[in-house]
N, C-alpha and C positions, 0 to 999 in steps of 0.2 A: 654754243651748244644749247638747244634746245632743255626748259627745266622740264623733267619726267619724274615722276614721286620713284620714290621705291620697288613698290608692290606695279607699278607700269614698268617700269623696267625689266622687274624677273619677269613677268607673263611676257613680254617682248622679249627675251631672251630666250626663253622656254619657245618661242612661237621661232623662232629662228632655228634654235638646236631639232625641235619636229622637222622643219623643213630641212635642212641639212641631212640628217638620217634620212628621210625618205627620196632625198636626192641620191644620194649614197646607196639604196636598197633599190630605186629604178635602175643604177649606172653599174652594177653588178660587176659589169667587166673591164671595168676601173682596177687594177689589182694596187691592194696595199702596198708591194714593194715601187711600186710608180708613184704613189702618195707620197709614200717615207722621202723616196728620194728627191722628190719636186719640191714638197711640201713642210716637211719633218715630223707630221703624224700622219694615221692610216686608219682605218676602222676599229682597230683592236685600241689607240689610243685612247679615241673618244669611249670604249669601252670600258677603259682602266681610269679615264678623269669621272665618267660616270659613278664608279663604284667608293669613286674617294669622295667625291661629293655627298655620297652618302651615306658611309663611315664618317665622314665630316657631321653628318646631321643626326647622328648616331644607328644609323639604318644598316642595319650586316646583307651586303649584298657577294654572292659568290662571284667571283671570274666569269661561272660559266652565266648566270643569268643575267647579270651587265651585257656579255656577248649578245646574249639572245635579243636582249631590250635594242640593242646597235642595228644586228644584222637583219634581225625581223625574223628568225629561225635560229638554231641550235645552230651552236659554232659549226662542227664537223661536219651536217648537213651543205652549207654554204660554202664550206672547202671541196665537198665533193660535186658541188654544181658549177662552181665559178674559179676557183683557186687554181691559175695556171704555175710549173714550174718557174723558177725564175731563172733569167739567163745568168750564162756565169757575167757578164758587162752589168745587169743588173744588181745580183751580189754585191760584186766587185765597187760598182759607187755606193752600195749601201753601206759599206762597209767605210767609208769616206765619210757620209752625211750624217751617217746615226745616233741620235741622242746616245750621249754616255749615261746620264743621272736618273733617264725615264726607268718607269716601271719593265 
């Protein structure tokens, strides 16, 4: 493995997590319960590891503005744009694959 200091690493990290979100807020119709089940997190995770990250660094962030920093908009906003039903097959493997211990 290539040696990278520290401080190169979190801005490569940080530069990575940018792109990611914004991959994620171009793909819109990517729906989180597709994520959950492919993947085993969805938009609302990176949300929730967001907010711990910064409880971690003693930063009090709400639910809902973690959301916002994710989605690029107000949660509720982005459910009313893109947020399809999910099928009951969709459910039904989520209910299979879904973290027990997450937030």
């Amino acid at each position: 493995m290539t040696d990278i200091d520290p401080k190169m690493t979190g801005e490569l990290e940080a530069a990575v997590f940018r792109r990611l979100v914004d991959h994620l807020r171009t793909h819109a119709d990517v729906q989180n319960i597709d994520m959950m089940n492919l993947a085993g997190f969805c938009r609302n995770c990176l949300s929730n590891w967001y907010m711990d990250a910064a409880r971690e660094k003693g930063v009090e962030l709400s639910k809902q503005a973690s959301r916002e920093i994710v989605y690029g908009m107000p949660y509720d906003e982005w459910k009313a744009k893109h947020q399809k039903e999910a099928s009951p097959e969709q459910l039904a493997h989520f209910e299979e694959v879904r973290p027990r211990d997450e937030h």
